[in-house]
Backbone as a ProteinNet text record, in pm:
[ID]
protein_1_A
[PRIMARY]
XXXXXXXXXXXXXXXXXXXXXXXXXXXXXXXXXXXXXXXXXXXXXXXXXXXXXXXXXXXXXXXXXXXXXXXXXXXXXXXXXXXXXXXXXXXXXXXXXXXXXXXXXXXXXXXXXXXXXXXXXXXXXXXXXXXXXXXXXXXXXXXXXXXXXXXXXXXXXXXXXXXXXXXXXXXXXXXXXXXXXXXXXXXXXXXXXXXXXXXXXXXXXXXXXXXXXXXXXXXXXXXXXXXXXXXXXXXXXXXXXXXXXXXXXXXXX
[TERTIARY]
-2612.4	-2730	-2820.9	-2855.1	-2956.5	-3110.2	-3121.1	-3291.8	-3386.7	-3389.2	-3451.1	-3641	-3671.7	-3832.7	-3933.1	-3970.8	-4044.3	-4176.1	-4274.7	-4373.3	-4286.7	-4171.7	-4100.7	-4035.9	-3945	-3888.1	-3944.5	-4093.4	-4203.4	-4223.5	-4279.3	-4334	-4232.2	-4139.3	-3999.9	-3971.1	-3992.4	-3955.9	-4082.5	-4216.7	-4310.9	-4304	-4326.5	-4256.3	-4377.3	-4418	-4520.9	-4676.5	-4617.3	-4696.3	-4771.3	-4723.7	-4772.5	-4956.3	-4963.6	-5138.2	-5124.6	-5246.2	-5278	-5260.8	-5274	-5257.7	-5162.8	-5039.9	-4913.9	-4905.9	-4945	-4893.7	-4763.2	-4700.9	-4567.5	-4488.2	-4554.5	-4518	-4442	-4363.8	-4280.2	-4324.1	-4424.1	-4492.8	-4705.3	-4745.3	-4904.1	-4958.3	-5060.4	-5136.4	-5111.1	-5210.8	-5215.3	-5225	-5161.3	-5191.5	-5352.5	-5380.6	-5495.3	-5648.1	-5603.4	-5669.5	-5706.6	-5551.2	-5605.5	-5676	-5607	-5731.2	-5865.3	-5870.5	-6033.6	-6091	-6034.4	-6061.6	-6090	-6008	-5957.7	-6073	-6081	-6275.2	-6364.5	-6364.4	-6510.9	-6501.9	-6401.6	-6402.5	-6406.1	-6490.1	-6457.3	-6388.6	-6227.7	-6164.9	-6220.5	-6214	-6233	-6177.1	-5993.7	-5891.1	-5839	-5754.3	-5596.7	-5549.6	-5471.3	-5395.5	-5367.4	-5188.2	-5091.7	-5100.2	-5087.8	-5054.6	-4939.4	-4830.9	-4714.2	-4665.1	-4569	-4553.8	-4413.9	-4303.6	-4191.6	-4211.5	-4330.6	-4367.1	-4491.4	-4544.4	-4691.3	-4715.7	-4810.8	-4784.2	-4898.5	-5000.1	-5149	-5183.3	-5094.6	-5031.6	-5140.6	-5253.3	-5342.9	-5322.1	-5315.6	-5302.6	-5473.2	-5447.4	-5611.8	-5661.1	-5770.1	-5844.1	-5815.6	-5820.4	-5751.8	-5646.8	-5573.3	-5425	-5363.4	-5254.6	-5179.2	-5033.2	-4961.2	-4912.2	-4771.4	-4671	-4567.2	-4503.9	-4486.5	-4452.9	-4324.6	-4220.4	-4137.8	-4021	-3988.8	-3921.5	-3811.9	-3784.2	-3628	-3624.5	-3720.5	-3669.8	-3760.5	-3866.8	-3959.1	-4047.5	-4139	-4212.3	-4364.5	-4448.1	-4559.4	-4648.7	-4757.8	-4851.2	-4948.9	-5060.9	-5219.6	-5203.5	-5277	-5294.6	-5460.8	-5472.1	-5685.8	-5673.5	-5815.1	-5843.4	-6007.1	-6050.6	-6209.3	-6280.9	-6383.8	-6435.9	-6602	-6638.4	-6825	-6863.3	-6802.6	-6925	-6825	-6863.9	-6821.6	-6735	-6577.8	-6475.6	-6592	-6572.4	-6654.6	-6576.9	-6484.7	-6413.4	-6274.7	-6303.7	-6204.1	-6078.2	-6131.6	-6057.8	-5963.4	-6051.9	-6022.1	-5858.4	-5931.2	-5834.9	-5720	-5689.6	-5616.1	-5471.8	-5551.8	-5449.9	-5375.5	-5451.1	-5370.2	-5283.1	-5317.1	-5219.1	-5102.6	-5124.7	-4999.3	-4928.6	-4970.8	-4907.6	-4818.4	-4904.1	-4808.1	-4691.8	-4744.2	-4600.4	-4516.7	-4554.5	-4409.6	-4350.4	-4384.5	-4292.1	-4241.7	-4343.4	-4255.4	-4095.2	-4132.1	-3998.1	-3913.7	-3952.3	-3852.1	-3743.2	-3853.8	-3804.7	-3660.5	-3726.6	-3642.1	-3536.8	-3576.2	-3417.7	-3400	-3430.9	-3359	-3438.3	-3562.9	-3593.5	-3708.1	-3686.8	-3768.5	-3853.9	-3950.7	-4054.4	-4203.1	-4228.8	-4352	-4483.3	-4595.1	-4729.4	-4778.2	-4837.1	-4891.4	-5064.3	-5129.4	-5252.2	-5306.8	-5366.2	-5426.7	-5340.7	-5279.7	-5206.9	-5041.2	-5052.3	-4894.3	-4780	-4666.2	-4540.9	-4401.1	-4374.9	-4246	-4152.3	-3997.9	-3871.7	-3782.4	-3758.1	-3623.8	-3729.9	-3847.6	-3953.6	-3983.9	-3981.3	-4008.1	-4121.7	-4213.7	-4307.2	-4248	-4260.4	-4207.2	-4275.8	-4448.5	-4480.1	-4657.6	-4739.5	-4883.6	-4944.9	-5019.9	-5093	-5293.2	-5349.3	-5474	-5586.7	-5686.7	-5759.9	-5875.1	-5972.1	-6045.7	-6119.9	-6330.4	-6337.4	-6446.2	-6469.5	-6511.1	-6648.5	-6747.4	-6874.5	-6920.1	-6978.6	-7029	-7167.7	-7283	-7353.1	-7359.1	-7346.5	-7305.8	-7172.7	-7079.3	-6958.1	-6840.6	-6783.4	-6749.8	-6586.9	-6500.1	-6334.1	-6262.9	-6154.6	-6062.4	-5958	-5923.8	-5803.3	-5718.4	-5607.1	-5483.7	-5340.5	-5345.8	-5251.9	-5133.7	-5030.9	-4909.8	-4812.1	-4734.5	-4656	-4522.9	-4436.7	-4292.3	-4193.5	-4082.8	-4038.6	-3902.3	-3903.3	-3689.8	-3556.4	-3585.7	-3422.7	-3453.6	-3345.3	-3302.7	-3350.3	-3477.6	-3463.1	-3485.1	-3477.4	-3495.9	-3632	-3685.7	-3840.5	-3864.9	-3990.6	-4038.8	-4024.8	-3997.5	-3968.9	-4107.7	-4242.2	-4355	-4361.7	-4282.9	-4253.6	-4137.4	-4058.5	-3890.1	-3937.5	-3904.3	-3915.7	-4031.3	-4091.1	-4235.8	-4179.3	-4134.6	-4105.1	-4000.7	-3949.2	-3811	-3818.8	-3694.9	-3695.8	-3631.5	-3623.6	-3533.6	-3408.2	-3366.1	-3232.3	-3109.8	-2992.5	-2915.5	-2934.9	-3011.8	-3066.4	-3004.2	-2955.2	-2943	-3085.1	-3153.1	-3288.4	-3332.4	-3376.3	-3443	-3578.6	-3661.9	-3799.2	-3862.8	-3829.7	-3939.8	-3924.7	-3822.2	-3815.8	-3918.4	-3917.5	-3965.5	-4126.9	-4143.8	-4278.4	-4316	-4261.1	-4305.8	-4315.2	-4181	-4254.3	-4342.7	-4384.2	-4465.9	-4608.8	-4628.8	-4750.6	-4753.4	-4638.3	-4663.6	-4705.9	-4659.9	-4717.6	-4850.7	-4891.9	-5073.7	-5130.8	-5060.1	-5181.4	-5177.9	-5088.3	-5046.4	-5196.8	-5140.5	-5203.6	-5384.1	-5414	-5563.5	-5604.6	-5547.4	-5664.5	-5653.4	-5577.5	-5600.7	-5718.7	-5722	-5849	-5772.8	-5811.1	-5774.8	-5721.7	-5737.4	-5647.4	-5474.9	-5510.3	-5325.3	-5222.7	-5320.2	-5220.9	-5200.9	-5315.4	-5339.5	-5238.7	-5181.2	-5129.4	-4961	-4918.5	-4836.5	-4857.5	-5030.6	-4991.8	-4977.7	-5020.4	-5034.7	-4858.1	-4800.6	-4648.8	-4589.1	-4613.5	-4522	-4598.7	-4701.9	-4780.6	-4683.2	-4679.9	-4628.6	-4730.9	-4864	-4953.9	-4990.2	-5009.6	-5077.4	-5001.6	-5086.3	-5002.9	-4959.7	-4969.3	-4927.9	-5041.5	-5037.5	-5112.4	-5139.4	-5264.6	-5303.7	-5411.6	-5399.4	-5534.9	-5582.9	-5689.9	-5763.8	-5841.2	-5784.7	-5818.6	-5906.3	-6009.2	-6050.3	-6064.8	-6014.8	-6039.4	-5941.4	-5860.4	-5754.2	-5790.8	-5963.4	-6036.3	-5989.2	-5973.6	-5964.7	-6094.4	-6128.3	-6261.3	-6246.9	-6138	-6074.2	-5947.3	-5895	-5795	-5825	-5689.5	-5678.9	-5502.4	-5592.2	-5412.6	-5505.2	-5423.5	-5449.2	-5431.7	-5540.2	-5526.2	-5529.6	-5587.2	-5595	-5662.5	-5625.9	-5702.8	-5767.8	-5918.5	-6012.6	-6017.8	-6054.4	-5985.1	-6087.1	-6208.3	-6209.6	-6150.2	-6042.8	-5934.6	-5990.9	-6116	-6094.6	-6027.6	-5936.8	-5889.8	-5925.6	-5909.1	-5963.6	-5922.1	-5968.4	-5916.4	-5988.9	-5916.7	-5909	-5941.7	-6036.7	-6054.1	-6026.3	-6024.7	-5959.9	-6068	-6194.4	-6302.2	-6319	-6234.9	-6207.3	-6259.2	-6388.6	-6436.1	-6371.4	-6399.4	-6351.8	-6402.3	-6315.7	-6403.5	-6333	-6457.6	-6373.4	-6378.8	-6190.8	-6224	-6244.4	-6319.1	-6313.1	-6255	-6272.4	-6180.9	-6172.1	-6075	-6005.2	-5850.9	-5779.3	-5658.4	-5563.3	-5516.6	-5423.7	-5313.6	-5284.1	-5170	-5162.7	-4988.8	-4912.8	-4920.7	-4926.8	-4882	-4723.3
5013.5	4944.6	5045.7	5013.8	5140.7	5046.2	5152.8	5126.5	5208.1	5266.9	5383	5276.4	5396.1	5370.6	5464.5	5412.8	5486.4	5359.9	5451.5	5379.2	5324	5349.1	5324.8	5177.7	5214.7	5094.8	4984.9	4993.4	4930.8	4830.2	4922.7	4824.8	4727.8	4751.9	4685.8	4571.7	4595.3	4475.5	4405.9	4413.4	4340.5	4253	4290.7	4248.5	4190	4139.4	4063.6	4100.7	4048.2	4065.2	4245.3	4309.5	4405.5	4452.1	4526.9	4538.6	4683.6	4686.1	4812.7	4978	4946.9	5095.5	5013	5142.8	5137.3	5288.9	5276.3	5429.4	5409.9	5446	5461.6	5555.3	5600.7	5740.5	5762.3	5859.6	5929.8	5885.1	5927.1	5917.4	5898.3	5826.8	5843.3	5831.1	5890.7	5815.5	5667.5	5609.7	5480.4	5424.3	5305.3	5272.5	5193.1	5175.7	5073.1	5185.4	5320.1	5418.6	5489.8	5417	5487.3	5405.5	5322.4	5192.7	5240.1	5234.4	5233.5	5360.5	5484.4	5620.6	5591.8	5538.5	5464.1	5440.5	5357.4	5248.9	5299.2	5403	5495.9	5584.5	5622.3	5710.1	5610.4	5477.6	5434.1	5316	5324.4	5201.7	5054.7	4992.7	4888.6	4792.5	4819.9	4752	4678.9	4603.1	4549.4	4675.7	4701.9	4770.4	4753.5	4860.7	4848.1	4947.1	5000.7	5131.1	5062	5157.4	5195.2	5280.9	5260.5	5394.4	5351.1	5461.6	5423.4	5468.3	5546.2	5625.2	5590.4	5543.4	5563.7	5658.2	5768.6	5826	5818.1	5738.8	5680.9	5549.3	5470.5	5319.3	5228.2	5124.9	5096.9	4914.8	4874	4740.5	4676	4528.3	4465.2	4528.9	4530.8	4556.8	4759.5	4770.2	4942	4975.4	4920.3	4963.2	4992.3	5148.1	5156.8	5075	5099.9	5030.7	5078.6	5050.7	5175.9	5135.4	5293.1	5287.5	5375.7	5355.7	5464.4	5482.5	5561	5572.6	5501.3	5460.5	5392.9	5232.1	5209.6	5115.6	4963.8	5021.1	4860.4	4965	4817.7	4868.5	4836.6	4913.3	4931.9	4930.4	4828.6	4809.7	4782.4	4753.3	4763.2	4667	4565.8	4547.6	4500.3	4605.9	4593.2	4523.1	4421.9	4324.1	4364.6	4437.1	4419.5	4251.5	4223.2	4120.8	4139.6	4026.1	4041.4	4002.2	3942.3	3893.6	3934.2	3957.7	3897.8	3819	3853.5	3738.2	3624.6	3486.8	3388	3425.6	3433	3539	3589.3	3740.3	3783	3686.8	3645.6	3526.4	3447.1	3358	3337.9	3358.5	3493.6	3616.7	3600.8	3641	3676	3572.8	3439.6	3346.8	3310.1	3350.8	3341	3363.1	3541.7	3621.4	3624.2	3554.9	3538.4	3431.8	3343.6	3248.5	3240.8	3378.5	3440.9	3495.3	3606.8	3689.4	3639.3	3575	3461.5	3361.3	3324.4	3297.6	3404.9	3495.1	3651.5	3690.9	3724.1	3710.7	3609	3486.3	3428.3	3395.4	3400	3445.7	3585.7	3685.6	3779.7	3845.4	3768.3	3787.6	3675.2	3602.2	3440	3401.2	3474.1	3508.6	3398.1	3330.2	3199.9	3263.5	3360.6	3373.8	3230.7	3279.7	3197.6	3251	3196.8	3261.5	3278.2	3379.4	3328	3405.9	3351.1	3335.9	3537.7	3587.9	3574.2	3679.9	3744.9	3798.8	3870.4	3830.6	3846.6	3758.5	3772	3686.2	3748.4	3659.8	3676.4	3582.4	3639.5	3606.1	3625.9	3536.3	3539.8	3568.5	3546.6	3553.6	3721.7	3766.2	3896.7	3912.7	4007.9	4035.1	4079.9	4047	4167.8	4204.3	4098.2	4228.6	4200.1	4253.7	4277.6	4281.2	4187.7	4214.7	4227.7	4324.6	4402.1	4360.9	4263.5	4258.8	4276.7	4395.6	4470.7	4413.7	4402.5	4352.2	4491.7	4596	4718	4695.4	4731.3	4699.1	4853.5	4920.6	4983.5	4970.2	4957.4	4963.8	4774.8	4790.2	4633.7	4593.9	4709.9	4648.8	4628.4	4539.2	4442.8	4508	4468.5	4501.1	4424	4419.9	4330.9	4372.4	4480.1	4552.5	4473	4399.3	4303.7	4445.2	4496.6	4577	4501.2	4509.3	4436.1	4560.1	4517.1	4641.1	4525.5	4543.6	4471.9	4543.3	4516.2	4591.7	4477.1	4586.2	4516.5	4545.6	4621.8	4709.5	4741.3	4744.3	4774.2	4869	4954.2	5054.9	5053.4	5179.8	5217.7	5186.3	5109.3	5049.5	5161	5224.1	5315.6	5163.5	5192.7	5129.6	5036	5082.7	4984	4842	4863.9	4807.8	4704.2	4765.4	4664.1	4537	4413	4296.8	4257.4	4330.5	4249	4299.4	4409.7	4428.1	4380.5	4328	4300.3	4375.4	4301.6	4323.1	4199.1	4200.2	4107.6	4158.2	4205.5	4229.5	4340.5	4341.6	4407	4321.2	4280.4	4206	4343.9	4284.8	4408.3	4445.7	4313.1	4338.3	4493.7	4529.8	4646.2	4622.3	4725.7	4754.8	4690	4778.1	4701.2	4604.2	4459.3	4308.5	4274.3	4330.4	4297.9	4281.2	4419.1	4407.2	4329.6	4325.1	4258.2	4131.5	4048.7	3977.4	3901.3	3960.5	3953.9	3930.8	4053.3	4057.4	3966.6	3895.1	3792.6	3671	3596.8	3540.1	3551.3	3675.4	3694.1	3671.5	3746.5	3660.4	3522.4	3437.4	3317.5	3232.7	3318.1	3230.7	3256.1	3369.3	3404.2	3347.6	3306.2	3212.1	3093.2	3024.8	2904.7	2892.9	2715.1	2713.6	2678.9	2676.1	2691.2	2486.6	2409	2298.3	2298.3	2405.9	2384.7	2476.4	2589.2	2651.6	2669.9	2555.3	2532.5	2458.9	2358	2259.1	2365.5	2466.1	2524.2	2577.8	2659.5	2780.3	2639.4	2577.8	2451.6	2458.4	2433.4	2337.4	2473.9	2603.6	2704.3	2839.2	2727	2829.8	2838.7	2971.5	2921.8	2901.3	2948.9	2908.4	2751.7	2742.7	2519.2	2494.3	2421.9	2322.8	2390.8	2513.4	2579	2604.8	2630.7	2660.8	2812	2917.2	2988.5	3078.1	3195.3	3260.4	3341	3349.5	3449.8	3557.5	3643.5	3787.6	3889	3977.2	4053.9	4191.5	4273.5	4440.1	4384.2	4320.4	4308.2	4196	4145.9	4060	3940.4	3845	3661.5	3608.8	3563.4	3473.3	3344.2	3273.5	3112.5	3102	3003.5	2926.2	2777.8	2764.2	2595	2616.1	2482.1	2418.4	2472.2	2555.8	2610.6	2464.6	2361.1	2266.2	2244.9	2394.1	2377.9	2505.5	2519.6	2602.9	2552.4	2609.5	2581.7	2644.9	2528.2	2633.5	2790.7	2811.2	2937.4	3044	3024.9	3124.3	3083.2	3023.6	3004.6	2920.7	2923.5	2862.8	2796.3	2650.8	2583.3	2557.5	2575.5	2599.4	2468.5	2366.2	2242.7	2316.7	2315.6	2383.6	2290.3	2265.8	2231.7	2119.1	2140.4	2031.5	1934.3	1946.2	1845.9	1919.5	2047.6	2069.3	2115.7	2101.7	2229.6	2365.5	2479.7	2590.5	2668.8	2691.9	2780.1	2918	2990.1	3129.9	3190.8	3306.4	3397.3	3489.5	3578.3	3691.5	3728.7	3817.6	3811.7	3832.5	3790.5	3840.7	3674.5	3644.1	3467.1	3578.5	3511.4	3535.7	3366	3350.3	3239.6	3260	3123.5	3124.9	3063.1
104.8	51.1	-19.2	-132.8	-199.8	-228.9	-85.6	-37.2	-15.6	-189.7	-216.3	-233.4	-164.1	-153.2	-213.6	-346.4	-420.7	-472.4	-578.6	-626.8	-724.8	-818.2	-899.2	-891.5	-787	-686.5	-669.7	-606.8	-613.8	-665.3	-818	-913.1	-976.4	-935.9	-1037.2	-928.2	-841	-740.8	-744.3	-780.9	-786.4	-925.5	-1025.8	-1141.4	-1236.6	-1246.1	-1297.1	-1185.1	-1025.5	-972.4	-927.1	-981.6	-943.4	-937.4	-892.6	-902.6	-984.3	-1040.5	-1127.3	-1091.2	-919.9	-842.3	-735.1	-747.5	-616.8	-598.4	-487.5	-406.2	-284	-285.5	-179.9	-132.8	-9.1	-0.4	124	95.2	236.9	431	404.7	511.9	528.9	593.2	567.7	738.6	779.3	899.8	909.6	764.2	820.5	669.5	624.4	500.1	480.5	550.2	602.4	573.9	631.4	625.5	478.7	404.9	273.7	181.1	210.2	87	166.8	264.1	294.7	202	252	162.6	43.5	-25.2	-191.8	-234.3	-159.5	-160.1	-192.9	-67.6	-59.3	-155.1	-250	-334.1	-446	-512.7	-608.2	-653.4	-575.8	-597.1	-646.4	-725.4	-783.1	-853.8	-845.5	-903.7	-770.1	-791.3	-739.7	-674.3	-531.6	-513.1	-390.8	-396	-290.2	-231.7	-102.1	-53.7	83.9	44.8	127.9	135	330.6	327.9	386.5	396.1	489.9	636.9	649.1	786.5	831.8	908.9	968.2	1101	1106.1	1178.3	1280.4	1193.6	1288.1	1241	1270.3	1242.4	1352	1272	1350.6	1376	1482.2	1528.4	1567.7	1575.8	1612.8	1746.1	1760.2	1878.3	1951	1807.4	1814.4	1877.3	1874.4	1953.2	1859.3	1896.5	1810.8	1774.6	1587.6	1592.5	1563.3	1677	1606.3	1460.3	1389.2	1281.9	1218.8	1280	1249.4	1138.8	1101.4	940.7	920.9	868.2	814.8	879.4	977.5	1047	984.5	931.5	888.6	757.1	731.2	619.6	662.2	590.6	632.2	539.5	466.2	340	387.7	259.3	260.3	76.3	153.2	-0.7	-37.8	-104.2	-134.9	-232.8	-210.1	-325.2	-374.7	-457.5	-422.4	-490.8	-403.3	-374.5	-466.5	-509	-549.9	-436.9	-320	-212.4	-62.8	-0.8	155.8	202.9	221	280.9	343.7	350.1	482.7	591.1	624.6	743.5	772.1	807.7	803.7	978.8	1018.5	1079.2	971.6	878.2	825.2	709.7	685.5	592.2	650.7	815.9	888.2	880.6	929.6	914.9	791.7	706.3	547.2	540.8	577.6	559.1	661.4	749.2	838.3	779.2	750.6	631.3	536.9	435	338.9	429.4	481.8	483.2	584.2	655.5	752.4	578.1	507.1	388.6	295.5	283	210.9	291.1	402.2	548.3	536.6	493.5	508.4	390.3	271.9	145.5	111.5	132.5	124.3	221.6	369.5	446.7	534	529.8	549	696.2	750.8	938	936.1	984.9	1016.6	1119.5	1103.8	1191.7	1233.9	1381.9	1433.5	1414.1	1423.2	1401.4	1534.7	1583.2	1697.5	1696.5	1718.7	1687.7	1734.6	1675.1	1552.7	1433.9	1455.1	1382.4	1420.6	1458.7	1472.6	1409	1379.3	1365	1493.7	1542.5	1668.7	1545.4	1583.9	1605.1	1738.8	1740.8	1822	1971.9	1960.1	2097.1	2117.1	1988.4	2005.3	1901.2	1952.3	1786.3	1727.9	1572.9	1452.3	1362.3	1354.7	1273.3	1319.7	1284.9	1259.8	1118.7	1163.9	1056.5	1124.7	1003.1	1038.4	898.6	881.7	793.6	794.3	653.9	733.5	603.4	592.4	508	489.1	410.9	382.1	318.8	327.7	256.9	208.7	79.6	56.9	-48.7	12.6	-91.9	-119.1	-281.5	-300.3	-348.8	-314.6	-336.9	-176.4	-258	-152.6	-140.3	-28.9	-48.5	43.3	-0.5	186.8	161.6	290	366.6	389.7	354.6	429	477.9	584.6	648.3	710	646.6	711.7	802.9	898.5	945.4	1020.8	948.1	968.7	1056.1	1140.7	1198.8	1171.5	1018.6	984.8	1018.3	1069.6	1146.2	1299.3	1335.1	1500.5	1564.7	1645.9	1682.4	1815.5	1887.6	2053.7	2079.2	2115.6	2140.1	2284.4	2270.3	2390.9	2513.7	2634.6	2726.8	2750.3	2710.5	2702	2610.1	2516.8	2397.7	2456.3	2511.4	2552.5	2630.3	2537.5	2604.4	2525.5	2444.9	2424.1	2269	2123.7	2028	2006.3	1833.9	1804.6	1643.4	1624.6	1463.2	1411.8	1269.1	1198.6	1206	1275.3	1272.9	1110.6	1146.5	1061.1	901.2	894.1	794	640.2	484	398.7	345.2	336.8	243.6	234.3	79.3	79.7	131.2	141.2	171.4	60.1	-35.8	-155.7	-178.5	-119.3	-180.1	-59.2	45.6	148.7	128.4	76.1	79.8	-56.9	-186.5	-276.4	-230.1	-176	-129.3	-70.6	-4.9	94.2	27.1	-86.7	-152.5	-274	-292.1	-373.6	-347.4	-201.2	-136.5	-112.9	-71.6	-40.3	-150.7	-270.2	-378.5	-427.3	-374.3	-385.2	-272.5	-140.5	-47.3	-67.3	-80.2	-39.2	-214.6	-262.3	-358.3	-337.3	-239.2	-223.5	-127.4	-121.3	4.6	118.3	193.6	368.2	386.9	323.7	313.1	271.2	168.7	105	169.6	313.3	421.3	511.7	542	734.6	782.5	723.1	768.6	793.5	699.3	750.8	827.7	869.6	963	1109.4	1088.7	1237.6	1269.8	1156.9	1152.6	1242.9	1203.6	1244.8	1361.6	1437.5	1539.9	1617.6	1724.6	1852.3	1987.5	1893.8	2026.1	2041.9	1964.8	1946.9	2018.5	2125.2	2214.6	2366.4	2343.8	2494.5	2565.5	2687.4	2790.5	2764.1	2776	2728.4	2788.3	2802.2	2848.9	2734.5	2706.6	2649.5	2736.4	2663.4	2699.1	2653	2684.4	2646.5	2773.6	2683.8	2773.1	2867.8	2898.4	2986.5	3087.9	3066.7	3127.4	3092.4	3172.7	3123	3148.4	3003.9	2970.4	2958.2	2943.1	2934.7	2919	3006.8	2990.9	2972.6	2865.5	2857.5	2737.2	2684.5	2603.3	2468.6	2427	2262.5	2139.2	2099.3	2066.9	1897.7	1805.3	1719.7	1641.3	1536.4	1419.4	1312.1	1303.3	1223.1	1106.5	988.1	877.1	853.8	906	937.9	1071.3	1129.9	1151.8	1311.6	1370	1539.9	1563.6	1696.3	1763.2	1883.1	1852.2	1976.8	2054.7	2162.7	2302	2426.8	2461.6	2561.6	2700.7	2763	2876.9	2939.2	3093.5	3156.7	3223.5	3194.1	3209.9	3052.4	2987.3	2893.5	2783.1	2738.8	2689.8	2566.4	2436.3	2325.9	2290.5	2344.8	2278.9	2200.5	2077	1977.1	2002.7	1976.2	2032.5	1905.2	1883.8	1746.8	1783.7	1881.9	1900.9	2067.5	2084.2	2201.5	2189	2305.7	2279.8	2355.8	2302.2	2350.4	2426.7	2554.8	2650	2674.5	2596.2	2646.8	2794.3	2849.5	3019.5	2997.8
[MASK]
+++++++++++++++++++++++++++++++++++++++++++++++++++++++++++++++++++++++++++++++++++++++++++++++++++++++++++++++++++++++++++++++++++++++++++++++++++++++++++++++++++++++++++++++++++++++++++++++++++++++++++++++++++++++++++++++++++++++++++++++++++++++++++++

């Protein structure tokens, strides 16, 4: 399979869709880390940053996110903004939207959503996604960090049972990620009517029994009953009540 990973590669697999700045490099900390840098130095176009390596690979609620070479792909795609995402909740679910159809597009993996950023196959996570909305001054930006895990590897024993991949799948990297980012600019200009109704169709939390978590703490349980088209999830407590969660961490029961 020739799954050469360059900015070259890149842009040719994006095609039309490409953005004005693609960086794609060997290895980076964090791609997430560099758009932000990008930013603060100026940035004001369209752009991609990827890497085949992350070596300070960042997940929600600061956890790290593993990122290791050859085995998945790892992007940032900055949009700058004139105003303020209405929420990066919001953002989040989009983008889980898109790229569970980018995925399924370019290697056939019928991934699930499960609230708030993640996608599982096969009941395993496979990828993260991280959306960050950057303010400087009066200019505005939004971080969309994806991190895929497309090939097979030795998961650290913390990881085993809870990480997967898409499997021996041929897809290159760069269809992977183009697609992916063609979808996002597909999805994040729509309004939250023309992609809720998919992210609903393909949750795996809606409908299950559920704890929410924070710091390892449980703040509510109930039946995960729904998503609002700004990105909370409502949660059926068990005294009949509805509450919307914004952030926290969902543990299926």
């Amino acid at each position: 399979m020739n799954d050469i990973f360059s900015t070259d590669a890149l842009r040719a697999a994006l095609g039309d869709a490409s953005p004005g700045v693609i960086h794609a490099l060997a290895e980076t900390g964090s791609t997430n880390e560099d758009a932000r840098r990008a930013f603060v130095d100026g940035l004001s176009v369209p752009a991609l940053f990827a890497a085949a390596e992350q070596t300070a690979g960042r997940g929600r609620l600061g956890r790290q996110f593993l990122s290791p070479a050859g085995s998945g792909v790892y992007f940032t795609l900055f949009t700058p903004l004139s105003a303020p995402p209405q929420s990066v909740l919001h953002v989040t679910c989009a983008a889980g939207v898109a790229v569970r159809r980018g995925i399924l597009r370019a290697t056939g993996c019928d991934t699930r959503i499960k609230w708030v950023n993640d996608l599982r196959y096969l009941d395993r996570k496979v990828c993260g996604i991280l959306a960050e909305a950057p303010v400087i001054g009066a200019r505005y930006g939004l971080i969309i960090g994806v991190g895929i895990n497309l090939r097979p590897i030795d998961f650290p024993p913390e990881l085993s049972g809870i990480a997967g991949s898409l499997g021996d799948t041929a897809c290159r990297r760069v269809d992977l990620i183009a697609a992916c980012v063609q979808e996002l600019q597909t999805v994040l200009s729509a309004p939250a009517d023309a992609w809720l109704p998919e992210y609903r169709a393909h949750s795996c939390t809606l409908g299950q029994p559920v704890r929410i978590l924070r710091s390892g703490e449980e703040l509510a349980r109930g039946i995960a009953e729904d998503v609002r088209p700004d990105g909370a999830l409502l949660l059926r407590l068990p005294s009949g009540a509805l509450l919307p969660i914004t952030s926290g961490e969902v543990s299926v029961r």
